[in-house]
N, C-alpha and C positions, 0 to 999 in steps of 0.2 A: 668182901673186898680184900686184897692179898697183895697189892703194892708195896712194897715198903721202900722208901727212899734213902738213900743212903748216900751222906753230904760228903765232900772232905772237908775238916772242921778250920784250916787253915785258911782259908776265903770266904766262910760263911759264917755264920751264927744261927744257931737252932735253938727251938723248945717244943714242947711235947704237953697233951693236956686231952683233956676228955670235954667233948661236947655232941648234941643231936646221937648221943647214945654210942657215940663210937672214940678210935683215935686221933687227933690230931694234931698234924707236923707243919710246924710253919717254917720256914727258912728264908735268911735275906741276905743280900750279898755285902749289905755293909752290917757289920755287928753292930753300931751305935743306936742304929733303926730298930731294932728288934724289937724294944719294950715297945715303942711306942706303934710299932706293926703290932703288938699282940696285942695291944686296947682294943685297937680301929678290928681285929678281926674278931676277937671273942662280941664285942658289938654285935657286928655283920652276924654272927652265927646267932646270938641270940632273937636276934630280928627274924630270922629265918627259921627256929625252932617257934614261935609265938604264932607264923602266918603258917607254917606248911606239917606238924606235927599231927600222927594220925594217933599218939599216946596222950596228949592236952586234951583234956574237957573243953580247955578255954582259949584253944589253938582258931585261927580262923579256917582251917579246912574243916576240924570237926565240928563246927559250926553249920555247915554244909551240909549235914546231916540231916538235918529237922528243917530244909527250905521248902521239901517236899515239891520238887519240880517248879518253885519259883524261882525268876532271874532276881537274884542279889548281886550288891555290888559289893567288889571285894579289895583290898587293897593293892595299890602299884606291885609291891611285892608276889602278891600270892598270882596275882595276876599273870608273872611272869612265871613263875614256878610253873603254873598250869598251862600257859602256851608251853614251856619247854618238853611238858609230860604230851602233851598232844600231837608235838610236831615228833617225838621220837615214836609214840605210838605211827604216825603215819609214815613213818620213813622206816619201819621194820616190819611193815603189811600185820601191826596189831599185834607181834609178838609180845611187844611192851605196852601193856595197857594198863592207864592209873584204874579204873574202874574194878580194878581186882578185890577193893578195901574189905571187903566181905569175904573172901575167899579168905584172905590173911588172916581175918580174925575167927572162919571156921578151923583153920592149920593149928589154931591155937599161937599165933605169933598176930596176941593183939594188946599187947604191952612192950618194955623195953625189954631187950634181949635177956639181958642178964635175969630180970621175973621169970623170961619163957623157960631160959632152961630149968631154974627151979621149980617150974609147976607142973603135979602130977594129975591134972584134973582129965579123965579119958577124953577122946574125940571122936566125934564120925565123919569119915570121909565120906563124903558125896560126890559125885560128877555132878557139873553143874557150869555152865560158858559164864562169863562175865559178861557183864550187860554188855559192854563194847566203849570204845573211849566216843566215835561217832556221835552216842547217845550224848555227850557234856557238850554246852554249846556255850564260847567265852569270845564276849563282845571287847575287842582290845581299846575300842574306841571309846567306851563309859568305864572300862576294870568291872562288865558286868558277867558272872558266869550264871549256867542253870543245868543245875545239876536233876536227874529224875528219882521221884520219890524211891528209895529202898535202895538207891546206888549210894557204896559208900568209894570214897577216893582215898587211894593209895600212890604217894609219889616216891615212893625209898627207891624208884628204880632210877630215877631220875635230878632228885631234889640237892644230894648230897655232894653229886658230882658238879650238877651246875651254881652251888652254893662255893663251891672249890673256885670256879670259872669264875663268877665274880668278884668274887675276893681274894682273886691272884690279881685281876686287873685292877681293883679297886688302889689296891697297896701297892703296888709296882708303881702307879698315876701319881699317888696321893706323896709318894717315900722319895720317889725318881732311883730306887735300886731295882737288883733282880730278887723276884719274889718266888717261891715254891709253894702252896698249898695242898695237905694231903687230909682228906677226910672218909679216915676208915681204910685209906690206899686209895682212893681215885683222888689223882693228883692232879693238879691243872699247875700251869706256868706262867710267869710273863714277866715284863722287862727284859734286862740285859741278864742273860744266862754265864756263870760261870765260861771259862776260860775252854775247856772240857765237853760243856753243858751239864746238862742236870745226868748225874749219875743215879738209875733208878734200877735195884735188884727188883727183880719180878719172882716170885717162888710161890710154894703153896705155904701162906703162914696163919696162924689163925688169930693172932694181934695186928691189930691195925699198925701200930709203931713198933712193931715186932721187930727189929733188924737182926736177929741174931738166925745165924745156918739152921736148916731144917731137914728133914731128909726129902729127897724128891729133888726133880732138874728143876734148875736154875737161868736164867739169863737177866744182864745185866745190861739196859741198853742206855744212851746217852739223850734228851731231849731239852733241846732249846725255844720250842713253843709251843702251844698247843695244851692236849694234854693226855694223859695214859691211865689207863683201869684195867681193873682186873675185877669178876666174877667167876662164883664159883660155890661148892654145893658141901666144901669141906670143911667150912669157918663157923659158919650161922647155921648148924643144924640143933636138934633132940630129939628126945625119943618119946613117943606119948602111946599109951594104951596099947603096947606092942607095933607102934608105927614109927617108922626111920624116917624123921621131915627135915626139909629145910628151909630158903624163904625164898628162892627164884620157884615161882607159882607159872603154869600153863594157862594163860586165859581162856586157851580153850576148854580146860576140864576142870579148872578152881582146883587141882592139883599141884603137888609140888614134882616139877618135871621133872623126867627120867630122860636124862641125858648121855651120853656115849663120855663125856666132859667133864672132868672134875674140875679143871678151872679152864677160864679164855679171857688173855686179854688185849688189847685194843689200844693203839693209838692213833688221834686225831683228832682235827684241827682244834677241837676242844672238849674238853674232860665229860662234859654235856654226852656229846656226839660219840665218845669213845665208850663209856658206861652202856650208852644205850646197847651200841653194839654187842657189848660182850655177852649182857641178860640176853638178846632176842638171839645172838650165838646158841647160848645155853638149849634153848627153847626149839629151835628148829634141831640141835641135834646131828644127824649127819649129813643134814644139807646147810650145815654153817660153814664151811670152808670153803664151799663155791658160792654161799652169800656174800660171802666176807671179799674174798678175790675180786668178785665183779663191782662192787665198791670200792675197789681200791684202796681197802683197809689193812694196815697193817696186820695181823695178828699172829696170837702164839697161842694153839691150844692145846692142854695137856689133858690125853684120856685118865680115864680110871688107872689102866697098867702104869702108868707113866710114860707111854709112848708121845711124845712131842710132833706137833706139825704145823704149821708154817706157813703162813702165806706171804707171796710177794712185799717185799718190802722192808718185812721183820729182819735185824739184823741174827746172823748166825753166830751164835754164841758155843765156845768150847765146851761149857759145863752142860749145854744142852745134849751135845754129843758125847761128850763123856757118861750122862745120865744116859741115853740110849742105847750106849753099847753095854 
């Protein structure tokens, strides 16, 4: 994820902090809010690290593990995580699919990032489909899911963005300010947005709270709800047993996709809905720009060369054309 948000400090108040393994930027529009915004959300994330973590022993999704095809009932929380992974799974015809969890943990990205890059232990790569999300079946009316025996679930495609989504509207409701949320760079919004709106650099960065210039185009767009992601294959990679990996996986091949795309990102109606887009972007490749279009998705994808492209909507940015000439 390669957001980074960038406030003007004169109307807002910021801080910065590490949680669910990544960055975190919280912003409000009244300063006096702040601390007491940053209780109520380090909560919120802990809550959300306890139900949805595929690194916890004692997480409730790896729990999920050993139900061996029985319906368990899971909590409010996790319940919602996993409608959210299933509706982006179905509204990207299965490019996004949580059932990948085993594929992740063959890529050797089956700990926190920061372990993966330092571990040398070799891999094999196998082709291999993922079970398919179809196969998870979540009753919303008991919080009961049934997962099938030797599927393991994976939500990082999905889990961080809509953990963003909640906890922009959570705080916005609770504060009555304007709120930003950024986790890892998928950033969600809500409340009353700055004067401007939300000024959000988009670039290829490989910190989550990274705001400082990097080489590579740029664009800097403005957003007052909703919310914006960014994915991409240049942040969260390593290298194992002479293999170049990263963590957007193909569910069709339990593969780390080979994309025409080093980053694409997405904005809409919420951070949820814009993440998913940009992973099943990745994934399909050179039929993401007419996916994306006939969705009426904003985006901005930047190839390997740097060449930048565009879909309806995305505002056009100088530093984008300045990068492509």
């Amino acid at each position: 994820m390669t957001t980074a948000p960038r406030i003007t400090p004169r109307t807002t108040a910021a801080t910065e902090w590490r949680a669910l393994g990544t960055g975190v930027r919280l912003v409000v529009t009244d300063p006096a809010l702040l601390d007491s915004c940053n209780l109520l959300l380090a909560r919120h994330l802990a809550e959300v690290d306890a139900a949805c973590s595929r690194f916890r022993a004692d997480s409730e999704l790896a729990a999920l593990d050993t139900t061996d095809g029985r319906p368990v009932r899971v909590s409010p929380l996790l319940a919602q995580a996993l409608e959210v992974a299933l509706r982006a799974a179905e509204s990207t015809d299965g490019t996004v699919d949580p059932t990948v969890g085993s594929a992740m943990d063959a890529i050797g990205y089956d700990r926190d990032f920061t372990l993966v890059q330092e571990d040398d232990r070799p891999v094999r790569l196998t082709v291999k489909r993922a079970p398919g999300w179809r196969t998870v079946r979540l009753d919303l009316a008991s919080d009961t899911v049934t997962v099938p025996a030797g599927v393991r679930l994976d939500l990082g495609a999905t889990a961080k963005a809509w953990a963003a989504d909640r906890a922009a509207t959570m705080l916005a409701e609770t504060a009555g300010c304007g709120v930003l949320v950024s986790l890892g760079g998928d950033t969600a919004v809500a409340g009353e947005s700055p004067a401007d709106g939300w000024q959000i650099r988009v670039q290829d960065v490989t910190g989550a709270v990274d705001r400082t210039p990097t080489q590579g185009p740029y664009a800097t767009v403005g957003l007052r709800s909703g919310g914006l992601a960014t994915s991409g294959t240049a942040a969260r990679n390593w290298r194992r047993g002479g293999h170049d990996l990263h963590h957007i996986v193909d569910p069709r091949t339990g593969l780390p996709v080979r994309s025409p795309w080093r980053t694409v990102s997405v904005a809409a109606s919420t951070c949820a809905d814009a993440n998913a887009a940009t992973t099943a972007a990745l994934v399909k490749g050179a039929d993401a720009e007419r996916w994306l279009t006939q969705r009426g998705l904003p985006a901005r994808l930047v190839a390997h060369s740097g060449a930048v492209v565009t879909t309806p909507g995305w505002p056009t940015d100088r530093a984008d054309l300045e990068a492509a000439a």
